[in-house]
ZAZATI-623635 format. One record per residue: x, y, z of N, C-alpha, C, O in turn; residue in one letter. Coordinates in steps of 0.05 Angstrom, whole numbers, padded with zeros to 5 digits, always signed. Example, Ala and Ser with C-alpha at 12.3 -4.5 7.8 and 13.67 -1.06 7.14 Angstrom:
BEGIN
+00264-00114+00156+00246-00090+00156+00264-00066+00156+00285-00066+00169A/+00257-00045+00142+00273-00021+00143+00258+00001+00157+00268+00023+00161S/
***
This chain:
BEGIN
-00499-00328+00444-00517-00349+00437-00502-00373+00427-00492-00373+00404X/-00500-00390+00441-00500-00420+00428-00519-00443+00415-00542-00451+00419X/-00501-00449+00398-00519-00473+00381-00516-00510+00386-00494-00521+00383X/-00533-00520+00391-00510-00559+00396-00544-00571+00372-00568-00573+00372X/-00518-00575+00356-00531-00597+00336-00538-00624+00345-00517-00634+00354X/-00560-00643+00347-00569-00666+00365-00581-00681+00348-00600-00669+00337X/-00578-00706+00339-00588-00727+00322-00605-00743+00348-00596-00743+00371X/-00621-00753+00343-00637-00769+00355-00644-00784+00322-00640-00779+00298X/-00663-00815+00347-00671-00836+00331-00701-00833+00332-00713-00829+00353X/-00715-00836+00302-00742-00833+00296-00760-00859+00309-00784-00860+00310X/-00742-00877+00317-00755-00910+00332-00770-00921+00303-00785-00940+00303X/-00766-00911+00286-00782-00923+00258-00807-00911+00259-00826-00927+00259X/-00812-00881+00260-00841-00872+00258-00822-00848+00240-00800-00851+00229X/-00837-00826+00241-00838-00801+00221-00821-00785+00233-00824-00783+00258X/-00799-00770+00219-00782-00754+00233-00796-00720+00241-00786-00704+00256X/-00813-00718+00232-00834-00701+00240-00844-00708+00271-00843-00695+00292X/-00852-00734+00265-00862-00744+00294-00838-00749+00322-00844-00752+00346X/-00818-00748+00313-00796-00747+00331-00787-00719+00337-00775-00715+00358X/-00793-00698+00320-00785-00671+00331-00805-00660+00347-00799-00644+00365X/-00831-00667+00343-00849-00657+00360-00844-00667+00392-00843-00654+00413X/-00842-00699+00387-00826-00710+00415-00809-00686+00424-00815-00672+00443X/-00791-00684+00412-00764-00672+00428-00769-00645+00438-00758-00639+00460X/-00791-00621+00419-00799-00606+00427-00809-00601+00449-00801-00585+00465X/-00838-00624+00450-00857-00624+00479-00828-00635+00508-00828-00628+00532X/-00814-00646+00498-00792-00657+00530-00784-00615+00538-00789-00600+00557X/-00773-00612+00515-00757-00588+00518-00772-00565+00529-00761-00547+00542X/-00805-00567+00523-00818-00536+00519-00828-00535+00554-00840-00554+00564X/-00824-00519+00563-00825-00509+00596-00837-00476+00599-00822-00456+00602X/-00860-00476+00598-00871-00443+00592-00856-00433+00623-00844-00412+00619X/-00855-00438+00639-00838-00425+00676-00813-00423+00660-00807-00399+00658X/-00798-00437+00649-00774-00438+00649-00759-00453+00617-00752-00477+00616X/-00757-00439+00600-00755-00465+00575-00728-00468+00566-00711-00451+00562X/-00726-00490+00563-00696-00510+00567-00677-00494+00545-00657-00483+00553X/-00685-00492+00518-00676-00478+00502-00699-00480+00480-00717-00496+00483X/-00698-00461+00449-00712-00454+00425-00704-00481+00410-00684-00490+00421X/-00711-00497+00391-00708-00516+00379-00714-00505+00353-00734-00492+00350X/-00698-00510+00335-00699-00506+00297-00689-00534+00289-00669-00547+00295X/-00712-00539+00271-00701-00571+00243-00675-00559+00231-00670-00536+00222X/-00662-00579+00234-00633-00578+00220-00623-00600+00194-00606-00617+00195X/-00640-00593+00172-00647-00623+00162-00629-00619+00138-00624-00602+00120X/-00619-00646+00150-00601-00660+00129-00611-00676+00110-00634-00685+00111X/-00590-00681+00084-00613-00706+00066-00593-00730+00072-00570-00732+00080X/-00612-00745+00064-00592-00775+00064-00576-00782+00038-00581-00784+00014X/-00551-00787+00060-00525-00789+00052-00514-00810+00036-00526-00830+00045X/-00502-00817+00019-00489-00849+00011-00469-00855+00028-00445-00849+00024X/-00476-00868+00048-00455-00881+00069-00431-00896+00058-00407-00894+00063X/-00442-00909+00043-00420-00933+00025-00418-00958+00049-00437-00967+00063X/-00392-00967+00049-00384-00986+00076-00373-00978+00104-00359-00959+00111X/-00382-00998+00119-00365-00994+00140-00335-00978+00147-00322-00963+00162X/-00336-00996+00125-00291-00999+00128-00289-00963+00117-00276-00947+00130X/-00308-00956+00089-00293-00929+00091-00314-00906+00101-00319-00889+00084X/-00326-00906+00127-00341-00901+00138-00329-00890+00161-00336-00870+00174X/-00300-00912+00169-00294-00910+00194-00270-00890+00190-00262-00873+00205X/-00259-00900+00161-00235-00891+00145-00242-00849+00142-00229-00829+00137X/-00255-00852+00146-00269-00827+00134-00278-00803+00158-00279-00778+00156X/-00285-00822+00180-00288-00809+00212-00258-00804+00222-00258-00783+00236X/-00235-00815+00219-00211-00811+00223-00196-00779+00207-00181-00763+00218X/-00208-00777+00176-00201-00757+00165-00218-00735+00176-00206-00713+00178X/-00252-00738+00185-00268-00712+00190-00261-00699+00212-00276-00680+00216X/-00235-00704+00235-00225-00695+00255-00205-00671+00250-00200-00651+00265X/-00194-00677+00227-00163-00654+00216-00186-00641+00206-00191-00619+00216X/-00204-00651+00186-00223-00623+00171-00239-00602+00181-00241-00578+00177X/-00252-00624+00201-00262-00601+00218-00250-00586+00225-00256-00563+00219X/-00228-00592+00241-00204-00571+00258-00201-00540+00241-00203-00517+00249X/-00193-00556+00207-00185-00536+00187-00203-00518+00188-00196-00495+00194X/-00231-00524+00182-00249-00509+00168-00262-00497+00197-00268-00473+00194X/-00268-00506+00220-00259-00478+00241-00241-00467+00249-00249-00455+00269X/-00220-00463+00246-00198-00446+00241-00200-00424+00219-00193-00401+00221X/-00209-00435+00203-00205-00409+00176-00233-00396+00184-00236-00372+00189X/-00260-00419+00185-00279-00398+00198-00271-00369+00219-00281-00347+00219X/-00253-00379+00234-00250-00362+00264-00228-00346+00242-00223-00327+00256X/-00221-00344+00231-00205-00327+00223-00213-00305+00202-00203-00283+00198X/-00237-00322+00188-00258-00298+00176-00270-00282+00196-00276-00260+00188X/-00278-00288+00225-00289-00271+00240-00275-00252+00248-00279-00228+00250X/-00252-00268+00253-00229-00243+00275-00219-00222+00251-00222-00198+00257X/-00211-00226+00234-00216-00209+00205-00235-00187+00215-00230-00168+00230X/-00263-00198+00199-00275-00182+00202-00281-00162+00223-00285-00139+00216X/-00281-00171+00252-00276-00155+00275-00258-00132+00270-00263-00109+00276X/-00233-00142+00257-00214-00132+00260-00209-00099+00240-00198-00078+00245X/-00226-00113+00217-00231-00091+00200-00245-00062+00206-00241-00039+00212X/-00265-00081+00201-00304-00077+00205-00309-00057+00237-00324-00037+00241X/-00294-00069+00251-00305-00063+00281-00336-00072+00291-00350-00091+00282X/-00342-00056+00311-00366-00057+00320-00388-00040+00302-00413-00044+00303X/-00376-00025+00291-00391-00003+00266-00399-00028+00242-00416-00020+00225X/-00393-00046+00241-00388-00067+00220-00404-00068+00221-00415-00054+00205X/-00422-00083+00241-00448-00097+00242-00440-00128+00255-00421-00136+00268X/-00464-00142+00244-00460-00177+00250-00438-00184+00220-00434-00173+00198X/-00429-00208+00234-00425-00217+00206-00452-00238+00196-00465-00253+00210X/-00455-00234+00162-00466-00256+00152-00456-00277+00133-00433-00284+00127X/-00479-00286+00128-00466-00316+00118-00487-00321+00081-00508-00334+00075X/-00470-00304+00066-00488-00298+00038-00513-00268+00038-00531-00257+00025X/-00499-00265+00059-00521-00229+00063-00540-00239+00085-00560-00225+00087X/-00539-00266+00105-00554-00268+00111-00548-00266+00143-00526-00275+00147X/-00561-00257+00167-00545-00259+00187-00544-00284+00201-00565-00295+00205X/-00520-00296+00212-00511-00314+00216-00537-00333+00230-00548-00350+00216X/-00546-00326+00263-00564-00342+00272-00591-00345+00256-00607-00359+00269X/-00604-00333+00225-00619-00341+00216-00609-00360+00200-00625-00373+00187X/-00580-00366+00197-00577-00385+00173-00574-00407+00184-00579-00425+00168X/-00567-00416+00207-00567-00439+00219-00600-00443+00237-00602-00464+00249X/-00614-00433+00238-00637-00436+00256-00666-00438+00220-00689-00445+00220X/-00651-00430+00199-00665-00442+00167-00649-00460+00153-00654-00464+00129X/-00638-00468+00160-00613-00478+00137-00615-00496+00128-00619-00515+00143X/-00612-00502+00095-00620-00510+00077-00590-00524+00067-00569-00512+00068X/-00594-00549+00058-00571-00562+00043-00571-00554+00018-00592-00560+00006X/-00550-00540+00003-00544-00544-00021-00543-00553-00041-00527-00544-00057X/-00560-00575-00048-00559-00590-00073-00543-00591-00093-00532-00612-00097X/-00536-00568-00110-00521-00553-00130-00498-00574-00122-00491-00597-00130X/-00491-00553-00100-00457-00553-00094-00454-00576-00087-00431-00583-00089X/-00471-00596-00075-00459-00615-00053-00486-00640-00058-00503-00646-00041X/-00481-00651-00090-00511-00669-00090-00508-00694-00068-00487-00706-00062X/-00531-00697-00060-00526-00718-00040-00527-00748-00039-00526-00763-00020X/-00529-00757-00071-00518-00780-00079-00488-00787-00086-00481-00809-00095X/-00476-00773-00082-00445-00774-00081-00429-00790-00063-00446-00800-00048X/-00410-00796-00058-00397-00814-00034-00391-00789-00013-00383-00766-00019X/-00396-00800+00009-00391-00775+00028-00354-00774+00027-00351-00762+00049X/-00343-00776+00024-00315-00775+00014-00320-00757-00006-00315-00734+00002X/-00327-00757-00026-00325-00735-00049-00337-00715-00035-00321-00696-00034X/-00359-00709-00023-00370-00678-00009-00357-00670+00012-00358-00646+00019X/-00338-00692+00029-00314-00677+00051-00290-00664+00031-00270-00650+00036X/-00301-00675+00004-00267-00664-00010-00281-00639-00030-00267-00621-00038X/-00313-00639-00038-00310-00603-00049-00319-00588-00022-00323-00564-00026X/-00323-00598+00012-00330-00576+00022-00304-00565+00033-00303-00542+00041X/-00279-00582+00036-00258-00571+00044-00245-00560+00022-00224-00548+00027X/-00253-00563-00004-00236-00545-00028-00254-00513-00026-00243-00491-00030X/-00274-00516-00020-00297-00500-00025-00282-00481+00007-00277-00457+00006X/-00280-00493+00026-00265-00472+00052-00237-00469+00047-00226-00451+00061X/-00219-00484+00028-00196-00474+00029-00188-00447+00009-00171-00429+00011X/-00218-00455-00020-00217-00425-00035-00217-00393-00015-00198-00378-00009X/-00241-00394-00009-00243-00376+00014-00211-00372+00039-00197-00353+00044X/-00211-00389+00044-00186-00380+00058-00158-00367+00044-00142-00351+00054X/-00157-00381+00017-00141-00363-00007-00145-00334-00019-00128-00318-00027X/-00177-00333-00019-00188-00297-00025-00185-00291+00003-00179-00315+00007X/-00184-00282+00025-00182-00284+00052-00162-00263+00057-00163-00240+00063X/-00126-00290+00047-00112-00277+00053-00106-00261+00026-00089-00245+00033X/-00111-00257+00001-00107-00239-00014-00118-00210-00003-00106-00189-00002X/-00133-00214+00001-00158-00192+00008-00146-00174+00029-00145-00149+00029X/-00133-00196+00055-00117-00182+00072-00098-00167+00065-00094-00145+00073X/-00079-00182+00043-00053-00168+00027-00059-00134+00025-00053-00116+00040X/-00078-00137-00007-00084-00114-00008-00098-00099+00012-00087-00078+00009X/-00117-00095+00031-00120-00080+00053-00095-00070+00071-00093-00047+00078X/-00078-00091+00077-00052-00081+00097-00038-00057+00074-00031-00035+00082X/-00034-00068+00038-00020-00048+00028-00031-00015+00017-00021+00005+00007X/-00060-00024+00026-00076+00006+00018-00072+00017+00053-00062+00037+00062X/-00080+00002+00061-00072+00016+00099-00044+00024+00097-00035+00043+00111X/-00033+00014+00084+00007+00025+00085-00002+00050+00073-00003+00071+00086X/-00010+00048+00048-00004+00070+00030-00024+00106+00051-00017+00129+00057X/-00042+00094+00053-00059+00116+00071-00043+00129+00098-00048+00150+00110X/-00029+00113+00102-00021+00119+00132+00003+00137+00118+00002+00160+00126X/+00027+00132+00096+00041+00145+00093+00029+00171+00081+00037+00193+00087X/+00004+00166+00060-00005+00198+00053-00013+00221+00077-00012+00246+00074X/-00019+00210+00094-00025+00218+00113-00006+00239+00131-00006+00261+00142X/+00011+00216+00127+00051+00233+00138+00048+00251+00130+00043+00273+00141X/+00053+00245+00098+00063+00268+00079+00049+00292+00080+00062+00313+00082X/+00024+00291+00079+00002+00307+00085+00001+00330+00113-00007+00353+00111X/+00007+00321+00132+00003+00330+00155+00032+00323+00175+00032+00322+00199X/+00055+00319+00156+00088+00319+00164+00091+00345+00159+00074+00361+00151X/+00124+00351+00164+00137+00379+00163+00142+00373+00134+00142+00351+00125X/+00148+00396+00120+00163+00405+00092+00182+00376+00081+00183+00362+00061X/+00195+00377+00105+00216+00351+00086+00204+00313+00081+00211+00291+00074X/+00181+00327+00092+00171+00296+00079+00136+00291+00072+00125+00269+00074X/+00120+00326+00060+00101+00330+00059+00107+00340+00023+00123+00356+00014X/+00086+00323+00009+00079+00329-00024+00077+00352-00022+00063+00363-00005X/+00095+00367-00045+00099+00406-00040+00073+00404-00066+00069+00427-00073X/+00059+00389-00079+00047+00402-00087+00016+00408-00083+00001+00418-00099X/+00010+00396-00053-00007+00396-00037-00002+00428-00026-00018+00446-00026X/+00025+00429-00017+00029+00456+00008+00038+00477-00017+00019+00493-00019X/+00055+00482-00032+00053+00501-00051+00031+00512-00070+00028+00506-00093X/+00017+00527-00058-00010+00541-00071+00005+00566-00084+00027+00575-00085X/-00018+00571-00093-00016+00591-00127-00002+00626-00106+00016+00642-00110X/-00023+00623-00084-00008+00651-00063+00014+00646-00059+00030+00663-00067X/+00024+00620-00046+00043+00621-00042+00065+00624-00057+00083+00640-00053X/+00063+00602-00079+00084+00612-00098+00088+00646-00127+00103+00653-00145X/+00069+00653-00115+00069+00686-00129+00091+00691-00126+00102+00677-00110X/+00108+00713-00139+00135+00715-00136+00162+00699-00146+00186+00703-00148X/+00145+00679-00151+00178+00661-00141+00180+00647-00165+00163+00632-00174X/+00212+00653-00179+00208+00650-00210+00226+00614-00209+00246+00607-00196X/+00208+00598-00229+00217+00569-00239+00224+00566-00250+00211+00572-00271X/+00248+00555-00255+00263+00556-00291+00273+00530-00284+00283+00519-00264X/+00263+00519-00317+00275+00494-00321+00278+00499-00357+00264+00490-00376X/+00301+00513-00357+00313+00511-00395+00335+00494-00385+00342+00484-00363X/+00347+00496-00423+00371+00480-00431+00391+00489-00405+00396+00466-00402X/+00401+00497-00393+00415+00505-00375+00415+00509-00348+00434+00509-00333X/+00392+00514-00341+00380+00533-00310+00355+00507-00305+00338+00497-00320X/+00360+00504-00284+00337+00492-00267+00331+00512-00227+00343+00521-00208X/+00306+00509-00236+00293+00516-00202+00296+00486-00185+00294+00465-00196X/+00303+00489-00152+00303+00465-00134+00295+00475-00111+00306+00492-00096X/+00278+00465-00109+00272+00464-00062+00284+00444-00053+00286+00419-00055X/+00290+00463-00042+00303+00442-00007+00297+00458+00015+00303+00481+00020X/+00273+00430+00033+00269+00432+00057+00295+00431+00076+00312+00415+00068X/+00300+00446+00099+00308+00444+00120+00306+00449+00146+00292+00468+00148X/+00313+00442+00169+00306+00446+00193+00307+00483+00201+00318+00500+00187X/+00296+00484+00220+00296+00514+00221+00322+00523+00232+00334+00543+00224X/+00332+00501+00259+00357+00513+00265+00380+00516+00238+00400+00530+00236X/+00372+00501+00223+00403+00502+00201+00401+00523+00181+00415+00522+00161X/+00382+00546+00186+00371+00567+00168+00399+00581+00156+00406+00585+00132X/+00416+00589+00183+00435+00609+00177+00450+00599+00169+00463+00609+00151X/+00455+00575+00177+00488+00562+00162+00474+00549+00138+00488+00533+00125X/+00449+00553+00130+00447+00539+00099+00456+00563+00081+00472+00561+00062X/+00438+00595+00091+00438+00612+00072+00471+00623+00071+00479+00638+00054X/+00489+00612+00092+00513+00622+00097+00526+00599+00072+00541+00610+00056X/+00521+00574+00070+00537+00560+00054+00529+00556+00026+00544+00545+00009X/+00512+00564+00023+00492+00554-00005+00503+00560-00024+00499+00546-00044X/+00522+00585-00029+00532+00588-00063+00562+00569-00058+00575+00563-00078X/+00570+00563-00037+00605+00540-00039+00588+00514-00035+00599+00498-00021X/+00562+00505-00045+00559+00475-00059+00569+00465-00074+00566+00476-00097X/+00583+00444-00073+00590+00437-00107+00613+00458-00117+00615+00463-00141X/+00635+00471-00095+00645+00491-00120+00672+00480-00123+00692+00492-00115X/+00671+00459-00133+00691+00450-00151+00681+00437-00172+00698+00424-00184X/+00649+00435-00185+00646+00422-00209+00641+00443-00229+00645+00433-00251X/+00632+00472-00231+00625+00487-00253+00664+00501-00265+00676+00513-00247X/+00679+00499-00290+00692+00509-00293+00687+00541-00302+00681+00543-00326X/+00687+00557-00292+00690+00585-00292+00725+00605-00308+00729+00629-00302X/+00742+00591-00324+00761+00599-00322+00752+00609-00355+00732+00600-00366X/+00768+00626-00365+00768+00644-00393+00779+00667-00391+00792+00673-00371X/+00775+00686-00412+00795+00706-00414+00794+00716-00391+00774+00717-00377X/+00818+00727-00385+00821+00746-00358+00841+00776-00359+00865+00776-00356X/+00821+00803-00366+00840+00826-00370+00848+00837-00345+00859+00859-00347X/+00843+00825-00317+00840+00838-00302+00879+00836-00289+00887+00849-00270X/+00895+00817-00306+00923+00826-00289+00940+00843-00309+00964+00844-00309X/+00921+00858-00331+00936+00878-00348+00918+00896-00363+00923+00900-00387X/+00903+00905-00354+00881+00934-00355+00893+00941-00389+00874+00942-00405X/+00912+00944-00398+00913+00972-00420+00919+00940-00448+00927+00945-00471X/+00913+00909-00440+00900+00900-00466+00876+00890-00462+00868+00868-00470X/+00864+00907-00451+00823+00903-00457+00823+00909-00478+00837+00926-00489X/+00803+00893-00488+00796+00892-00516+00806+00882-00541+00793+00879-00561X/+00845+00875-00535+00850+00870-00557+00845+00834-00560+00835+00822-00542X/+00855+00819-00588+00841+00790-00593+00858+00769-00566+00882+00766-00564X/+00837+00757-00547+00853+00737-00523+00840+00709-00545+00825+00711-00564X/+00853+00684-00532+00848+00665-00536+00829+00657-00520+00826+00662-00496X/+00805+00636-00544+00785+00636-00534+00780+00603-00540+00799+00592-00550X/+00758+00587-00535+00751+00560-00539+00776+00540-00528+00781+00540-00504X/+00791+00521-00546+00804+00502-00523+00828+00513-00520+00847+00504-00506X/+00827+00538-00535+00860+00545-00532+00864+00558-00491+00883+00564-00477X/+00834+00558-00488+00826+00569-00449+00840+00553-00438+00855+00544-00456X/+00846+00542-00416+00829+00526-00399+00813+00529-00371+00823+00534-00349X/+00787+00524-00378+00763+00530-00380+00766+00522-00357+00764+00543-00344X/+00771+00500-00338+00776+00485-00302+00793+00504-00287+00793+00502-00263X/+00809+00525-00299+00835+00534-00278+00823+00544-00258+00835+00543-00237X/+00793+00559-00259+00779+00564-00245+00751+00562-00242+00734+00569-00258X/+00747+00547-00211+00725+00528-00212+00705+00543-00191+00716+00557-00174X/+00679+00542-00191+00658+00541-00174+00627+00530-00170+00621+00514-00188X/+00609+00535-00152+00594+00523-00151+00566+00517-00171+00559+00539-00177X/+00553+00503-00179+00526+00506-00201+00511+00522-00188+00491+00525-00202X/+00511+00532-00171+00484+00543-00152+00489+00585-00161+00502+00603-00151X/+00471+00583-00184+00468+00609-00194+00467+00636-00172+00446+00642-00159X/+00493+00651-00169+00482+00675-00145+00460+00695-00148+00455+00710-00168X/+00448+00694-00125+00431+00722-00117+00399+00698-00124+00376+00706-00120X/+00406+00673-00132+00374+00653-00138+00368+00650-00106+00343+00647-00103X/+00377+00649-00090+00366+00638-00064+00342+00648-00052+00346+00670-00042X/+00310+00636-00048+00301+00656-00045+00280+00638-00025+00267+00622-00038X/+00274+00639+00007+00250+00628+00021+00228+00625+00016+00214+00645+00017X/+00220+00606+00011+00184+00602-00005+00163+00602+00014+00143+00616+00010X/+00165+00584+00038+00154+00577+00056+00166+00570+00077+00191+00568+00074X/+00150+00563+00113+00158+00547+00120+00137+00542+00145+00115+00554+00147X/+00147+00522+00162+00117+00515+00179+00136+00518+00206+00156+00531+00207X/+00125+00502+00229+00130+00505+00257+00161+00490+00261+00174+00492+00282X/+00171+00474+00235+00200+00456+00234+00217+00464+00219+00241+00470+00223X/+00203+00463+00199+00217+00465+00173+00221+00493+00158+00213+00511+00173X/+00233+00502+00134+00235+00523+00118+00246+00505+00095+00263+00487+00094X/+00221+00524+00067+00228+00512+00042+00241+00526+00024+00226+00538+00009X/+00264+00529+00019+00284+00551+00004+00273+00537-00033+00268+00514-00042X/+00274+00567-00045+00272+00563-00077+00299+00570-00088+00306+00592-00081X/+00321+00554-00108+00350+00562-00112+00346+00550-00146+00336+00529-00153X/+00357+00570-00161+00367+00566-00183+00401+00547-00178+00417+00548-00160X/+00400+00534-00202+00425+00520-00203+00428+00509-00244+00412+00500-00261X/+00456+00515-00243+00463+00511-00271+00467+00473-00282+00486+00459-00276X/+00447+00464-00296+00442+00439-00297+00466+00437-00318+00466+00413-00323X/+00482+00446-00330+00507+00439-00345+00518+00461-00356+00512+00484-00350X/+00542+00452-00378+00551+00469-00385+00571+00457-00403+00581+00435-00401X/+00581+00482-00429+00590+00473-00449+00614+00474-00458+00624+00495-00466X/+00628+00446-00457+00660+00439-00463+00661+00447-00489+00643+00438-00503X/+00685+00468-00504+00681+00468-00533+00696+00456-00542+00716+00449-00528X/+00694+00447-00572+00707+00429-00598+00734+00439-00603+00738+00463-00607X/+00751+00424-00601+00781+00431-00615+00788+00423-00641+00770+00409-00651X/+00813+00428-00662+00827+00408-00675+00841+00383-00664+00847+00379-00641X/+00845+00365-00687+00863+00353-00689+00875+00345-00711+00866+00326-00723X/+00896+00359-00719+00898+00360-00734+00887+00378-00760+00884+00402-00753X/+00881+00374-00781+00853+00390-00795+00819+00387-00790+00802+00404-00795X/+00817+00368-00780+00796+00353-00763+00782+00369-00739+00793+00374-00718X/+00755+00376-00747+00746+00394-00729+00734+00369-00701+00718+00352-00708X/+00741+00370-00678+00717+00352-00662+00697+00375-00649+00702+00396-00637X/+00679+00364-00654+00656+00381-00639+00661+00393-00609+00684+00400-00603X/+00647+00395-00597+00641+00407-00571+00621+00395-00564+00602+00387-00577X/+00626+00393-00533+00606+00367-00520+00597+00390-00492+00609+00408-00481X/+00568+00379-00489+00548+00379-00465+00554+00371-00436+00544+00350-00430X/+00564+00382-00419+00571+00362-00393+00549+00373-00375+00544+00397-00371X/+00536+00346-00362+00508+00351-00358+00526+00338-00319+00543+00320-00314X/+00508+00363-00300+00518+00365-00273+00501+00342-00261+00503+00336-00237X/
***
């Protein structure tokens, strides 16, 4: 449906009496030219010529603007909304009743004003709108981001699905979590082909950061038991291996890609205090 807005001249009688004119030309019961609606404007403060003409020069860029951002509220909405959307309206109202009733604004737009001042609040009044517009778009594209990735996560493999969506209370029965001063529990997803060479490598992770070295009776059997040196008189590095606690490795889950392994691992461990001198220094925390 199309609309063409049409000013005609009243010849100096009643503008009532001129629409009825235009009606009876138009009205064709075989065939009728088109529906006719009053489109009534109030009268304007023209001012002068000079900025009359000044003023028809600027209503060419405005217009342009303010259908542009119109067409861009539509395609929006299309865009959103769909066909499920509905029409769009215009104040809750649907579009072809608001132009086939439409009422001038008073409020917003008194009509003793210079028409220069009402081209400048109706283009502040379409450029607000075009500012909530694109906010509005902002946040929709970043809740559409965020949905689309829950979505991944949701209905992705293990290594990039929220375990605490897929880890249920069955599933994790059995399977012990430790997080003290020392011991922490960790999953790690992996592909299914890399099953064997994970469970094959998993305790030589890391096995050069845990120091493992202290007394050792094992290259002279007959002094077990008697007093060895113990704290910094060790050294505690001569022999090193991995944080990854043995015999913790244990399969929790896995789906059509992935497998979710559950592994204890030693979150630190404790350097002890020496002298110096008479001077005791503490012993320190080294956190993996």
């Amino acid at each position: 449906m199309s609309y063409f807005i049409s000013a005609i001249s009243n010849e100096g009688g009643a503008p009532e009496q001129a629409y009825r004119k235009l009606q009876s030309a138009g009205a064709c019961p075989e065939n009728p030219y088109a529906e006719m609606f009053k489109f009534e404007v109030p009268s304007l403060t023209v001012g002068t010529l000079n900025s009359l003409m000044e003023l028809s020069d600027d209503l060419v860029k405005t217009d342009s603007i303010i259908e542009g951002i119109v067409r861009k509220v539509q395609n929006n909405g299309f865009e959103f909304l769909g066909k499920k959307g509905g029409e769009l309206t215009v104040g809750g109202v649907p579009a072809p009743r608001y132009i086939q009733q439409f009422a001038w604004d008073y409020a917003k737009y008194p009509n003793r004003r210079p028409l220069k001042e009402l081209v400048s609040l109706i283009s502040g009044g379409v450029a607000a709108i075009d500012e909530e517009l694109k906010q509005l778009t902002s946040s929709y594209a970043s809740k559409m981001a965020a949905l689309q990735e829950g979505k991944s996560k949701k209905g992705g493999n293990l290594m990039i699905a929220d375990l605490n969506d897929v880890l249920t209370e069955e599933i994790m029965y059995g399977v012990d979590v430790r997080d003290t001063e020392y011991l922490k529990s960790l999953f790690i997803a992996i592909p299914k082909a890399s099953e064997e060479n994970f469970e094959a490598m998993v305790y030589q992770l890391g096995n050069d950061i845990v120091g493992f070295g202290g007394p050792d009776w094992s290259r002279d059997p007959t002094k077990l038991g008697e007093p060895v040196k113990f704290g910094s008189l060790v050294d505690r590095h001569k022999k090193k291996g991995s944080p990854v606690v043995p015999g913790s490795l244990k399969k929790v889950h896995s789906d059509a890609e992935t497998s979710l392994y559950g592994v204890t691992i030693l979150k630190g461990q404790y350097e002890s205090g020496y002298y110096e001198g008479d001077e005791f220094v503490a012993g320190t925390k080294i956190d993996f």
